[in-house]
C-alpha positions in Angstrom: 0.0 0.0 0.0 2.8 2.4 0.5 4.5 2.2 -2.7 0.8 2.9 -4.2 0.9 6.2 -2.0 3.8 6.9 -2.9 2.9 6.4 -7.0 -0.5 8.5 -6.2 1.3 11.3 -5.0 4.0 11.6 -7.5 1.7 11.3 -10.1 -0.6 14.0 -8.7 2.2 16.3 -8.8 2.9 15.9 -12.6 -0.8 16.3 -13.3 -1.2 19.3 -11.4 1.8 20.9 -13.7 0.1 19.7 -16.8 -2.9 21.4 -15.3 -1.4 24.4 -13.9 0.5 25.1 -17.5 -3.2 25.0 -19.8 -3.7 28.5 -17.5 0.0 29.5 -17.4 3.0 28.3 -18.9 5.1 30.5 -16.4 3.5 29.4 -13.1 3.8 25.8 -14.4 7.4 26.4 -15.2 8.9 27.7 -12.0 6.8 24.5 -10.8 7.9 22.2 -12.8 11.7 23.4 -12.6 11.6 22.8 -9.1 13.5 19.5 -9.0 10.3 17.9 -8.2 11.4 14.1 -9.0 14.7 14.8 -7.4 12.8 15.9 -4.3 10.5 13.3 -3.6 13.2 10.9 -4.3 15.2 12.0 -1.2 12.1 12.4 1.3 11.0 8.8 0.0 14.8 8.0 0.8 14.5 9.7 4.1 11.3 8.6 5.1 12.7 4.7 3.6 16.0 4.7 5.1 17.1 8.0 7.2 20.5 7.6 5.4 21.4 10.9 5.3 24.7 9.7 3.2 23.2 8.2 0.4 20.7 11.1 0.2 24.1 13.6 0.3 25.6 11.3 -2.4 22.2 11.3 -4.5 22.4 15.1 -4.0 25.6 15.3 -5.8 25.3 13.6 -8.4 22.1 15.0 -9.4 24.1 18.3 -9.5 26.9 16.6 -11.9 23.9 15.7 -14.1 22.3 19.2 -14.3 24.4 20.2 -17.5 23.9 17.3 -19.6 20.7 17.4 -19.5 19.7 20.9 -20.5 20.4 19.4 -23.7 16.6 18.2 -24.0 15.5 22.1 -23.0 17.8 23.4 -25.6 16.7 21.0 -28.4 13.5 20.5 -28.2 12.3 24.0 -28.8 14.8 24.3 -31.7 13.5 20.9 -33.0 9.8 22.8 -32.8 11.1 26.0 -34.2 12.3 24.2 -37.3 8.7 22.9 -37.7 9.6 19.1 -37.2 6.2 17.5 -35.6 5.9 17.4 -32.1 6.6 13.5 -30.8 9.5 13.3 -33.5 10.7 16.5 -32.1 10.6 14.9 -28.2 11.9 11.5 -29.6 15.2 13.4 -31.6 15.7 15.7 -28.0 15.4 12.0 -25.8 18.3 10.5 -28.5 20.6 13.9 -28.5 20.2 13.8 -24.8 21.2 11.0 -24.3 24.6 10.9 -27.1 25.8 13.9 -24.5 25.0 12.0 -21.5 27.3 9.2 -23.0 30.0 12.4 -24.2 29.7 13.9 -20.4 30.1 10.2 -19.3 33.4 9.8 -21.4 34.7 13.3 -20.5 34.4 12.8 -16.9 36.2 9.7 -17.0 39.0 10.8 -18.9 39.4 13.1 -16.0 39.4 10.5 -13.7 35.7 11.1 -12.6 33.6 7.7 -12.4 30.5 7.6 -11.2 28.9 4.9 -9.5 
């Protein structure tokens, strides 16, 4: 029952975004670029485990993932602009975002930065 609560309330979140952006795109914006997922993730952590280092450690390398993707922000509006259709837009940004996660990836390591 608590991992359907927990599914409930995350998804009530998202829809109230949806909802919130059909009467502003702004409001729903500052919302939605709250790290929202991020967030619940480390109070369901807390509330799981009270393991404040793995929440610390989550933290972190959330913050190492931040520049890679702003790559779906960047090109998906771009994609739009350009008039490609709307789910072939999303599906390019998803596969461009992902080649620079895998170019960050590389980069890091050849600075000696692994993540685990």
């Amino acid at each position: 029952m608590y991992i359907v609560l927990k599914i409930l309330l995350t998804a009530l979140i998202v829809v109230a975004i949806s909802e919130i952006s059909r009467r502003s795109t702004i409001i729903a914006g500052i919302v939605a670029s709250i790290p929202l997922t991020s967030l619940l993730a480390i109070i369901w952590i807390y509330f799981d485990t009270n393991d404040l280092e793995n929440i610390k450690n989550l933290s972190g390398n959330i913050l190492l993932m931040i520049p890679p993707s702003l790559t779906f922000f960047i090109s998906l509006p771009l994609l739009i602009d350009i008039k490609i259709e709307f789910y072939v837009s999303v599906f390019f940004s998803v596969l461009i975002t992902a080649f620079v996660y895998w170019l960050y990836f590389y980069i890091l390591g050849i600075f000696g930065i692994n993540l685990s």
